[in-house]
C-alpha positions in Angstrom: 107.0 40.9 80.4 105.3 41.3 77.0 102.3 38.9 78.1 101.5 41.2 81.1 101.9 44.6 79.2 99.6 43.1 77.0 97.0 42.3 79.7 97.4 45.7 81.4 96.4 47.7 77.9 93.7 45.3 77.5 92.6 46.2 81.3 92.5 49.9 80.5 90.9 50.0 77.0 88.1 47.8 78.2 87.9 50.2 81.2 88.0 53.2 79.1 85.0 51.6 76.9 82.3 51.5 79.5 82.8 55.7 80.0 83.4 56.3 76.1 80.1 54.6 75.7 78.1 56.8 78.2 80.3 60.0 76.7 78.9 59.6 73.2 75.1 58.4 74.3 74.6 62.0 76.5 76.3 63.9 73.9 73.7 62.4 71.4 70.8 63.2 74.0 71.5 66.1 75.5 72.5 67.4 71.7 75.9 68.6 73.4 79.6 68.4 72.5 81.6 65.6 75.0 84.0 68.2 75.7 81.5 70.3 77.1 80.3 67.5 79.5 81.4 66.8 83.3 80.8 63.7 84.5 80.2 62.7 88.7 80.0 59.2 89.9 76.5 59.0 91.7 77.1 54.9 92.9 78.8 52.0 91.4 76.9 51.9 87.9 75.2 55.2 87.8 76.8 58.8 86.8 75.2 62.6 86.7 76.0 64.3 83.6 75.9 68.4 83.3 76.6 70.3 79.9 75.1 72.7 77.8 72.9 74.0 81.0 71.0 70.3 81.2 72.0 67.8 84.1 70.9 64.2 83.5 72.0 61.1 85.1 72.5 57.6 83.3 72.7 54.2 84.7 74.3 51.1 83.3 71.7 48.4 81.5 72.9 45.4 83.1 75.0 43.5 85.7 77.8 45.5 84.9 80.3 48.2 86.6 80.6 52.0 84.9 83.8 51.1 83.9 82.7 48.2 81.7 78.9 49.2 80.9 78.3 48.6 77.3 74.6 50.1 77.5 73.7 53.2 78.9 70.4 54.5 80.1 68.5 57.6 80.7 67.5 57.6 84.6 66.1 61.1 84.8 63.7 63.9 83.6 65.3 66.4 82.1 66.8 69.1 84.1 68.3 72.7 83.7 72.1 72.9 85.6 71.8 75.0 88.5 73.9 77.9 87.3 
């Protein structure tokens, strides 16, 4: 029981990295507070970002899914949000 409660946490913080990663590089970019930023899966490695009246979208550097992406990149030109 121990060994698989140990597994399952080690599931979801690795899971949770990959997002945590891409939450603090658009903050940084789009010079916004993460709590201020929504977040929309646009395909298996690739998200849309809106906050502080930009919309961006980022796409994982490498073989990886979103879940796990260590490396985010910018994919877009900058953008006002439709308001």
């Amino acid at each position: 029981m121990k060994k698989s409660v140990v597994l399952v946490c080690g599931v979801l913080f690795t899971a949770c990295s990959g997002m945590g990663n891409l939450k603090t590089r658009a903050a940084f970019d789009m010079k916004c507070d993460e709590g201020q930023l929504k977040f929309t899966e646009v395909g298996d490695a690739s998200y849309g970002v809106e906050g502080c009246g930009q919309r961006q979208v980022y796409v994982c550097k490498g073989p990886e899914r979103a879940s796990m992406c260590s490396d985010w990149v910018l994919n877009s030109v900058e953008q006002k949000a439709d308001k």
